[in-house]
C-alpha positions as CSV (number, residue, x, y, z in Angstrom):
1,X,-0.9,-42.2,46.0
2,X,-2.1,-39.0,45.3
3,X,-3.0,-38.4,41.6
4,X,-3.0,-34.6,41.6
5,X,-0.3,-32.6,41.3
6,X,-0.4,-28.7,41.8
7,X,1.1,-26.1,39.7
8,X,3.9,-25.1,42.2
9,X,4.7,-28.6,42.6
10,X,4.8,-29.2,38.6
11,X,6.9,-25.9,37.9
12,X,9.9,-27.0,41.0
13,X,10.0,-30.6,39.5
14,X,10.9,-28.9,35.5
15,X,13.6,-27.4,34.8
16,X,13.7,-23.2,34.9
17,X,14.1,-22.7,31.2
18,X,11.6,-25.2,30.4
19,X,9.0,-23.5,32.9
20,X,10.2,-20.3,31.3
21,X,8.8,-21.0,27.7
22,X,5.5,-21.9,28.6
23,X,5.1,-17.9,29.9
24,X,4.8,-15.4,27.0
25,X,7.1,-12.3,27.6
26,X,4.8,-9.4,29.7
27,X,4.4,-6.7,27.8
28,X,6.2,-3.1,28.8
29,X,3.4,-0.8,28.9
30,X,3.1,2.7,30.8
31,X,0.9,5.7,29.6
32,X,2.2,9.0,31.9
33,X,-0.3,11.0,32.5
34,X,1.5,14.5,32.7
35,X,2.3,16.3,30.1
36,X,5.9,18.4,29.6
37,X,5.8,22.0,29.1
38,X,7.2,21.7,25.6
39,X,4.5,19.4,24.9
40,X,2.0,21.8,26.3
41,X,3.7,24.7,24.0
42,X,2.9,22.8,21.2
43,X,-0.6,22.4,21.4
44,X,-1.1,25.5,22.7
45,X,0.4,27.0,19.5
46,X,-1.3,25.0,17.0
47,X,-4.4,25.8,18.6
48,X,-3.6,29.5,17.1
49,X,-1.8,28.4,14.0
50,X,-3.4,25.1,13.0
51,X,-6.6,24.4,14.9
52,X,-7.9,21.9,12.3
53,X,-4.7,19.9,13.5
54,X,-5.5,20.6,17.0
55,X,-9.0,19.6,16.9
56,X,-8.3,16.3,14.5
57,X,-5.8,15.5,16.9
58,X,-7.9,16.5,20.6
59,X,-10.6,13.6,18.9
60,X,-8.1,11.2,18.4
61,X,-7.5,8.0,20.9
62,X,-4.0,9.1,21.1
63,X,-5.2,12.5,22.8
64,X,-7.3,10.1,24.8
65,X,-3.8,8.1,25.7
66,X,-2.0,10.9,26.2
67,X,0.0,11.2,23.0
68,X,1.2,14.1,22.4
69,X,2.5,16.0,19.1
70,X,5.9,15.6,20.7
71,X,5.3,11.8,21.3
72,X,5.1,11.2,17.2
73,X,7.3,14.8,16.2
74,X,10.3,15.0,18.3
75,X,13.9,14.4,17.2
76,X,17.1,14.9,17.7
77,X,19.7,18.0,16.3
78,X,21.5,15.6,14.3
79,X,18.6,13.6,12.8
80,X,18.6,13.9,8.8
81,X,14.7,15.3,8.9
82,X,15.0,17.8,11.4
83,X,13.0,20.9,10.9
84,X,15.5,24.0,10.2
85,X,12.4,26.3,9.8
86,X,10.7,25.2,12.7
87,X,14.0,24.3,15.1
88,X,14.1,28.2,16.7
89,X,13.1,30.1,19.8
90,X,9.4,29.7,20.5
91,X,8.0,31.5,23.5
92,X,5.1,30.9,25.5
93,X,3.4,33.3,27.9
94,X,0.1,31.8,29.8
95,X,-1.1,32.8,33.6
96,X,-0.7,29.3,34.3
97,X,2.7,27.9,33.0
98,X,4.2,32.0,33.2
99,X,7.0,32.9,30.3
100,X,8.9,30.0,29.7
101,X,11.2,29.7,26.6
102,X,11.8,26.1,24.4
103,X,14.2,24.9,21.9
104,X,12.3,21.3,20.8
105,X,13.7,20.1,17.3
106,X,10.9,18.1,15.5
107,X,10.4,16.6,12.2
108,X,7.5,17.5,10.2
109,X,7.6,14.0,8.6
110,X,6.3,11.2,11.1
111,X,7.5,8.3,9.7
112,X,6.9,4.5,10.2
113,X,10.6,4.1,12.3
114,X,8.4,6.7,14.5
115,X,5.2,5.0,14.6
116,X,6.9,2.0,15.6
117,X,8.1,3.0,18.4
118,X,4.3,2.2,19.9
119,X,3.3,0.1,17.0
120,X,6.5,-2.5,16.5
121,X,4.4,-5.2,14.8
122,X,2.0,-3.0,12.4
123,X,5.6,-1.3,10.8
124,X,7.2,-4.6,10.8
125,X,4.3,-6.3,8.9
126,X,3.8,-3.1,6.7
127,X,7.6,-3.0,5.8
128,X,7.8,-6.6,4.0
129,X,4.6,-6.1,1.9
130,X,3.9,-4.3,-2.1
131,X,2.8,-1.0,-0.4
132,X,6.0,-0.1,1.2
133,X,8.6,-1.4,-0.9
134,X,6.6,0.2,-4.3
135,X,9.0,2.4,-5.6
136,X,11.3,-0.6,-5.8
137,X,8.3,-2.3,-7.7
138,X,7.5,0.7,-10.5
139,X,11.4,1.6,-11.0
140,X,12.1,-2.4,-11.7
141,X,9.4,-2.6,-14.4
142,X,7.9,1.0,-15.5
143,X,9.2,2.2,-19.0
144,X,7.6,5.6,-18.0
145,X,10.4,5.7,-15.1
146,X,12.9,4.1,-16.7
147,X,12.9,5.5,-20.3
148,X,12.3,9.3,-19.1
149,X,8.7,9.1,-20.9
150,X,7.2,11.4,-18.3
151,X,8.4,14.6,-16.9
152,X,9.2,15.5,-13.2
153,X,5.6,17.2,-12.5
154,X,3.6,14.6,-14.5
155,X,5.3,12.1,-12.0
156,X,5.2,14.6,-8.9
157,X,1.4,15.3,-10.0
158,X,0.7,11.8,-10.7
159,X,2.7,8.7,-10.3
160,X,4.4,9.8,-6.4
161,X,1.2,10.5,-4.7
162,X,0.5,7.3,-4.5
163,X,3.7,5.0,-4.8
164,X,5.4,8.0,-3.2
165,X,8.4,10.4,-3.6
166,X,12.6,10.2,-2.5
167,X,12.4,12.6,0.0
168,X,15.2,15.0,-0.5
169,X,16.1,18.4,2.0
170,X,17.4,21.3,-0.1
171,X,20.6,23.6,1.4
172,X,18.6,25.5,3.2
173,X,16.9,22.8,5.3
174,X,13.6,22.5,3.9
175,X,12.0,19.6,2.4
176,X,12.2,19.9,-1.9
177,X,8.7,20.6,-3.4
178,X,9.1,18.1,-5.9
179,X,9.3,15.3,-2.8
180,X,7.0,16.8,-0.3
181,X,3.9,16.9,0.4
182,X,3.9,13.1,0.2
183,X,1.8,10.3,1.9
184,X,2.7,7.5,-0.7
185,X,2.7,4.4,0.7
186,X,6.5,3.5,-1.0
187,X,7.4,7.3,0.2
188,X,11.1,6.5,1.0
189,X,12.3,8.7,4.3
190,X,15.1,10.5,5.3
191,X,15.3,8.6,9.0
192,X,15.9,5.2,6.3
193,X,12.0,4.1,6.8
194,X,9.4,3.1,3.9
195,X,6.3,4.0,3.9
196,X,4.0,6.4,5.0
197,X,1.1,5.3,7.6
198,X,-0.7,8.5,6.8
199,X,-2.1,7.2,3.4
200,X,-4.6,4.9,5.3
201,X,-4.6,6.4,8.8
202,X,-5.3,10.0,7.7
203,X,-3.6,12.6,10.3
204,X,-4.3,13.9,13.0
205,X,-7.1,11.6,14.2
206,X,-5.7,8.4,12.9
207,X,-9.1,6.8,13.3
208,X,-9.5,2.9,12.6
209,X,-12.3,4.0,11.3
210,X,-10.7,5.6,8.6
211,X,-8.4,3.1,7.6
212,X,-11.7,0.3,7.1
213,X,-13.4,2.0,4.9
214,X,-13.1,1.1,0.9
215,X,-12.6,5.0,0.2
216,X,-9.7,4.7,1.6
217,X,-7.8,2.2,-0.6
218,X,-10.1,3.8,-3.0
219,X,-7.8,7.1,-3.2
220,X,-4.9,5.2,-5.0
221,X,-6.9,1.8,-6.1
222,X,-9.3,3.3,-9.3
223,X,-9.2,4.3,-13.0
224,X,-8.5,2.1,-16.1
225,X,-5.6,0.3,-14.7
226,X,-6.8,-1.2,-11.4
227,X,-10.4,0.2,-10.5
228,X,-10.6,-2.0,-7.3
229,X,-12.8,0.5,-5.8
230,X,-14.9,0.6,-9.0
231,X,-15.5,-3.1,-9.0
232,X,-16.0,-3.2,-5.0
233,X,-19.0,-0.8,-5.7
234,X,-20.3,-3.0,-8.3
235,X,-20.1,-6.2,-6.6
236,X,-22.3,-7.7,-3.8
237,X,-20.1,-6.8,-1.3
238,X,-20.3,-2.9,-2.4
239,X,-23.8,-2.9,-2.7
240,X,-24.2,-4.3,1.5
241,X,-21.7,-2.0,2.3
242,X,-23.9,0.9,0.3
243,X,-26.7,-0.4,1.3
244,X,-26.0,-1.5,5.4
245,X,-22.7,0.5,6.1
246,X,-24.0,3.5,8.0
247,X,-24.7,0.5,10.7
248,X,-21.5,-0.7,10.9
249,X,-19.3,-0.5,14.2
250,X,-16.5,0.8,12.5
251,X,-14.3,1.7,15.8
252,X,-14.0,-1.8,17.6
253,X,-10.2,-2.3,19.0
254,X,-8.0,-3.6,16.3
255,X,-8.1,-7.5,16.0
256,X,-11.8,-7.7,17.5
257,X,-13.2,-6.6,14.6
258,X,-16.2,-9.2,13.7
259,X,-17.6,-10.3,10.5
260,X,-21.9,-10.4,11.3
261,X,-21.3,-8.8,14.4
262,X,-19.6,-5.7,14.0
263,X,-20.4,-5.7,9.9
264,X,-22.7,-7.6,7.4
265,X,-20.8,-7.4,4.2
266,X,-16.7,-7.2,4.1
267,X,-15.0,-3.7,3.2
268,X,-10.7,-4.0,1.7
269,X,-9.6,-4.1,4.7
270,X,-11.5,-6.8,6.6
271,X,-10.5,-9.4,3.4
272,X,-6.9,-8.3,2.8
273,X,-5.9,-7.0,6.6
274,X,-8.3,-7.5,9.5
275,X,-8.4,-10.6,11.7
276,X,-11.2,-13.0,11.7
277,X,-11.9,-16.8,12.5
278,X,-8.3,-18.3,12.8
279,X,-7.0,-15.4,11.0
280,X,-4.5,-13.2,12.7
281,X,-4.7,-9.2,11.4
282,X,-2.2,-8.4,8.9
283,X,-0.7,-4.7,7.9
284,X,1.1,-6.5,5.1
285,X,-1.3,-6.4,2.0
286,X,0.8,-8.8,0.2
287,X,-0.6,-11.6,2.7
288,X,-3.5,-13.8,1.6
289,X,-2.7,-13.2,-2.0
290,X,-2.1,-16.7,-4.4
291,X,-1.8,-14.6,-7.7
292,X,-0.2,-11.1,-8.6
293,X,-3.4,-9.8,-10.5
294,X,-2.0,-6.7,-11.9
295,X,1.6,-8.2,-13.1
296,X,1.8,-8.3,-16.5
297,X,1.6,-12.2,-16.8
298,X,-0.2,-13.7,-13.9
299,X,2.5,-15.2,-11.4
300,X,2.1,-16.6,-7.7
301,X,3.5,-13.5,-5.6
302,X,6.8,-15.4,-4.6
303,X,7.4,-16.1,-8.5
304,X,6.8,-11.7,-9.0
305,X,10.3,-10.8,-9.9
306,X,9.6,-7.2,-9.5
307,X,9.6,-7.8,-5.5
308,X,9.0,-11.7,-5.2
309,X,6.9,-12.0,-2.1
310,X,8.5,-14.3,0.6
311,X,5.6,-16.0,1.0
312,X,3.6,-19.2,0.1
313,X,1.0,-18.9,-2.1
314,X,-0.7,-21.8,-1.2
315,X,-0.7,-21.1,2.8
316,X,-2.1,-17.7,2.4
317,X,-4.8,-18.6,-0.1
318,X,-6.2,-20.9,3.0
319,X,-5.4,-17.8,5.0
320,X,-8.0,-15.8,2.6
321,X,-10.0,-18.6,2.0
322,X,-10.7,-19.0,5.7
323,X,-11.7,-15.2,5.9
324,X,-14.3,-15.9,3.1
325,X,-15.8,-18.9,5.0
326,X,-17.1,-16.3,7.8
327,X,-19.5,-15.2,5.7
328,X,-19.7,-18.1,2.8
329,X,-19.6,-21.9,3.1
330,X,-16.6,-24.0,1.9
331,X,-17.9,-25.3,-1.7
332,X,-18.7,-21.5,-2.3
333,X,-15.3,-20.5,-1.5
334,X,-13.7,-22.9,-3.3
335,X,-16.0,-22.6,-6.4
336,X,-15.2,-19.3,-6.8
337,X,-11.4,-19.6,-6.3
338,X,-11.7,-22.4,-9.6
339,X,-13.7,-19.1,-11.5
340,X,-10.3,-16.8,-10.6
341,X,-8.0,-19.6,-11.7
342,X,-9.8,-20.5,-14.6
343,X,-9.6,-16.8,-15.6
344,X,-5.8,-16.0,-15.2
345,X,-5.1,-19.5,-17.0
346,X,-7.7,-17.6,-19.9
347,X,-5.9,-14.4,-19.4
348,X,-2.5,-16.1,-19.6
349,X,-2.7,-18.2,-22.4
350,X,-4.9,-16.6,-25.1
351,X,-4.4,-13.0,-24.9
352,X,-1.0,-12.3,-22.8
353,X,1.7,-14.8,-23.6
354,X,0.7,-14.8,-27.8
355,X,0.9,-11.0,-28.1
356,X,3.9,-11.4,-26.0
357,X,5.2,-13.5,-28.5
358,X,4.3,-11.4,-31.4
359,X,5.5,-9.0,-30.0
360,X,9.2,-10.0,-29.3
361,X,9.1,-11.6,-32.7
362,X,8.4,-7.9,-34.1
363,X,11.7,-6.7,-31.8
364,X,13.6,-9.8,-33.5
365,X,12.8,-8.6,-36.8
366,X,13.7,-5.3,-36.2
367,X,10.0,-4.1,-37.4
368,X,9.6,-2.6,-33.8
369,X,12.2,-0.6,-31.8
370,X,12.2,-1.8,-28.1
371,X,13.5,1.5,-26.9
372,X,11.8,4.2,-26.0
373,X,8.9,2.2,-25.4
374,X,5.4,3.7,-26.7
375,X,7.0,5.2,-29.7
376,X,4.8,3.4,-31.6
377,X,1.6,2.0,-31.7
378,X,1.8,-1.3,-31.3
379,X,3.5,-1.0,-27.8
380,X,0.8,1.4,-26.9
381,X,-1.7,-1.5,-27.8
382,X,0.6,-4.1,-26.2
383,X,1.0,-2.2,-23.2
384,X,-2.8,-1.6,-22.2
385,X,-3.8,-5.0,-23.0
386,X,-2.2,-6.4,-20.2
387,X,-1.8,-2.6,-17.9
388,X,-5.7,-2.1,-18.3
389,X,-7.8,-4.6,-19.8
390,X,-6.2,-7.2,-18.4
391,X,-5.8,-6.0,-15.1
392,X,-9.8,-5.0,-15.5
393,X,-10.5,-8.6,-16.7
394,X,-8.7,-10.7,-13.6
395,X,-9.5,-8.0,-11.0
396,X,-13.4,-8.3,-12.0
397,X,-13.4,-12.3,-11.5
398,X,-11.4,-11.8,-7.7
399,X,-13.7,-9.2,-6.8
400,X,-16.8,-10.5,-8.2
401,X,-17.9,-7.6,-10.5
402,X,-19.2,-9.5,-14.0
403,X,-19.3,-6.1,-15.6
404,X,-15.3,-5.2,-15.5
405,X,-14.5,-9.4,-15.9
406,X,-16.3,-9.2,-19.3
407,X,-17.3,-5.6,-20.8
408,X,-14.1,-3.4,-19.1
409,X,-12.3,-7.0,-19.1
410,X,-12.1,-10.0,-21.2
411,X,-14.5,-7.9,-24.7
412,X,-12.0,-5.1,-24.4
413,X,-8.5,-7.5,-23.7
414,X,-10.8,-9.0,-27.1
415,X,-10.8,-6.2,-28.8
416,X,-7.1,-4.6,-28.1
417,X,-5.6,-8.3,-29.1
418,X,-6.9,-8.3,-32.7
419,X,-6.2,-4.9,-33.2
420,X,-2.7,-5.7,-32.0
421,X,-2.2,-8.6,-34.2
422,X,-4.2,-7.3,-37.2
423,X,-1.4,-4.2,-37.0
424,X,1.8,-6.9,-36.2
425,X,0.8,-8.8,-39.4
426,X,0.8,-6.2,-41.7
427,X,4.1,-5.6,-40.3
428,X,5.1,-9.0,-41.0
429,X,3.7,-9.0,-44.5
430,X,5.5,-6.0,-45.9
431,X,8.4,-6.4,-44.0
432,X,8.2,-2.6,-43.2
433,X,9.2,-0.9,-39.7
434,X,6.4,0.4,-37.8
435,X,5.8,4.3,-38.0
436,X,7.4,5.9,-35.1
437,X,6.1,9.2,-33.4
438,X,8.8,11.9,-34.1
439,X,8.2,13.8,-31.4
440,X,7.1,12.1,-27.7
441,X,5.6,14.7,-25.6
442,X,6.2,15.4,-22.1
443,X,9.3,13.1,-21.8
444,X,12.6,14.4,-20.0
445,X,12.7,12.6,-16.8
446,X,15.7,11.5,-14.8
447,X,16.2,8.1,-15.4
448,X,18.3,7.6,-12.1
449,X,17.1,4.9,-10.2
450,X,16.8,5.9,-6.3
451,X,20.0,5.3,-4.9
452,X,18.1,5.0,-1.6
453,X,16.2,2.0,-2.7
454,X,18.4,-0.1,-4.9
455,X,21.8,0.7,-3.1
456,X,23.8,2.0,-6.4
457,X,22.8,3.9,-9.4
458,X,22.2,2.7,-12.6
């Protein structure tokens, strides 16, 4: 009897559509080589108009595959970001192509519905996470948005750089100053897409490189409400990167990326996106998170009613905690995740949910108005207790920066609470309405929510 049986003999005896799942699908892959005269037009005029984009571009591994500005740009007549100013006759004389005469339309907004069409699973996992849905985030719970408390160029100036704009085409075809330029990462598109890939992957090199490195969450992720880059620099992990980073192979292929191989100390990216161990490589930032750090009480992210993650929190903290155990062992890892718990319970239940509860008893007594917001000074000190120091506080204990968990943190949320109640009780005592401001400056804006976020106005 013979006891071995071959692969052809094994695949004829099953049936085809079990044989068929045990093969992944081949991937549809083809790089052309040549290059269309349009194509060639274009780079041949910005090398004139724009050689900074020409040169960003010709060091770029898409020049290297072949991609071209028409690749990422092109569209069609009838798409809702065509360029009107730059949809006319453009003429091209060279010795070697002659006088040939193109009418491309293009969009000057490459969005992530164009990225994906070479990068399906990046925008898919980019699409479902905080970054790209943000304006839905800050329009659900920002009195500054929602009350008109800042005007349209303090958010413009401010607020939409980062969370991004509405893009919005005026009658003449050009893109409205107050919406563009944007790179938010919520930047909400005319072609329907979220995001902007251009806040990490800065154009036109769209080096990996780029994207790794803490400076570049850095541009949105500082200042007193969430100093993540501040507390990076000041924790152990900062100081390796400071100290060992001009050593570290920033441009390996996506997904190959190796913690003690290619890097000694972890950067944003390699904890919150980058594959290592069993760890598959993530675009989705919301991923690997077990508490929303910066809500204004600490909540698991699928408990965040803002934009309640579809996620469990408990899977992708052994997601996160399996990218810490590359570098740390297992008792570290888990000693450290009973310090961050230990703080939000802290944050939670001595300093949030109490001057929560003063502070809706102030609203039930009518000694506080709870509209506008920040007309008087209690809200202001409600407000930063839990928007700064208490973001600074929780924030310092994930990230392992002592200095912003106590000093910026837990001395200042301190500090702030019994001013907060000290103020609320001599409310209470005289039975007097607070003070409020007569004038608010700087307030005026629309209070519209985006109709291309939430589906209706209100």
């Amino acid at each position: 009897m013979n006891l071995f049986v071959s692969a052809q003999e094994v695949k004829k005896a099953e049936s085809p559509a079990k044989v068929e799942s045990n093969f992944a699908m081949a991937k549809e892959f083809r790089l052309e080589r040549g290059m269309s005269p349009q194509a060639q037009a274009c780079i041949e005029c910005h090398k004139i108009t724009s050689p900074g984009i020409f040169t960003d571009w010709a060091m770029s591994r898409h020049a290297s595959a072949n991609i071209t500005c028409l690749d990422c740009h092109k569209a069609e007549e009838f798409d809702p970001d065509v360029s009107k100013q730059h949809y006319k006759q453009y003429e091209l004389s060279d010795n070697k192509w002659g006088t040939a005469q193109y009418r491309v339309p293009v969009t000057g907004v490459v969005t992530p519905k164009d990225c994906s069409r070479c990068h399906p699973d990046e925008t898919k996992q980019y699409s479902r996470s905080k970054h790209a849905n943000t304006i839905q985030i800050i329009w659900t719970i920002d009195p500054w948005l929602n009350q008109g408390l800042n005007n349209d160029i303090e958010r413009t100036s401010g607020c939409y750089k980062c969370h991004g704009t509405v893009l919005k085409m005026n009658a003449q075809g050009e893109l409205e100053p107050n919406t563009w330029p944007n790179v938010g990462v919520g930047r909400v598109n005319l072609d329907g897409s979220l995001g902007s890939c251009t806040s990490c992957h800065t154009r036109h090199r769209f080096a990996v490189m780029d994207a790794r490195k803490p400076e570049a969450c850095g541009q949105c992720h500082l200042g007193p409400d969430h100093p993540q880059i501040e507390i990076y620099t000041e924790s152990k992990h900062g100081d390796i990167y400071a100290a060992f980073g001009d050593q570290y192979n920033w441009n390996v292929a996506p997904g190959l990326w190796t913690p003690g191989v290619d890097y000694r100390g972890p950067t944003c990216a390699s904890c919150h996106m980058s594959g290592a161990g069993p760890v598959i490589g993530t675009h989705d930032v919301t991923e690997r998170l077990s508490w929303e750090t910066q809500a204004p009480l600490t909540v698991h992210p699928q408990d965040f009613q803002a934009f309640p993650a579809n996620t469990n929190w408990e899977v992708e903290r052994k997601k996160m905690q399996a990218i810490c155990n590359q570098c740390h062992s297992d008792t570290w890892t888990k000693n450290h995740y009973a310090h961050l718990d230990a703080a939000v319970a802290n944050y939670n239940d001595v300093y949030y949910k109490p001057a929560k509860q003063m502070l809706d008893d102030l609203y039930a007594k009518n000694l506080l108005a709870p509209k506008p917001f920040f007309d008087e000074k209690l809200e202001w000190e409600f407000y930063e207790l839990w928007h700064h120091e208490g973001r600074r506080a929780r924030m310092g204990v994930a990230m392992m920066a002592p200095d912003y968990a106590w000093w910026h943190g837990f001395y200042e949320c301190k500090k702030r609470f019994v001013e907060f109640m000290e103020g609320a009780n001599q409310l209470l005592e005289t039975n007097k309405p607070a003070y409020k401001y007569p004038n608010f400056p700087g307030a005026g804006g629309d209070t519209t929510k985006p109709q291309e976020v939430f589906g209706k106005k209100s």
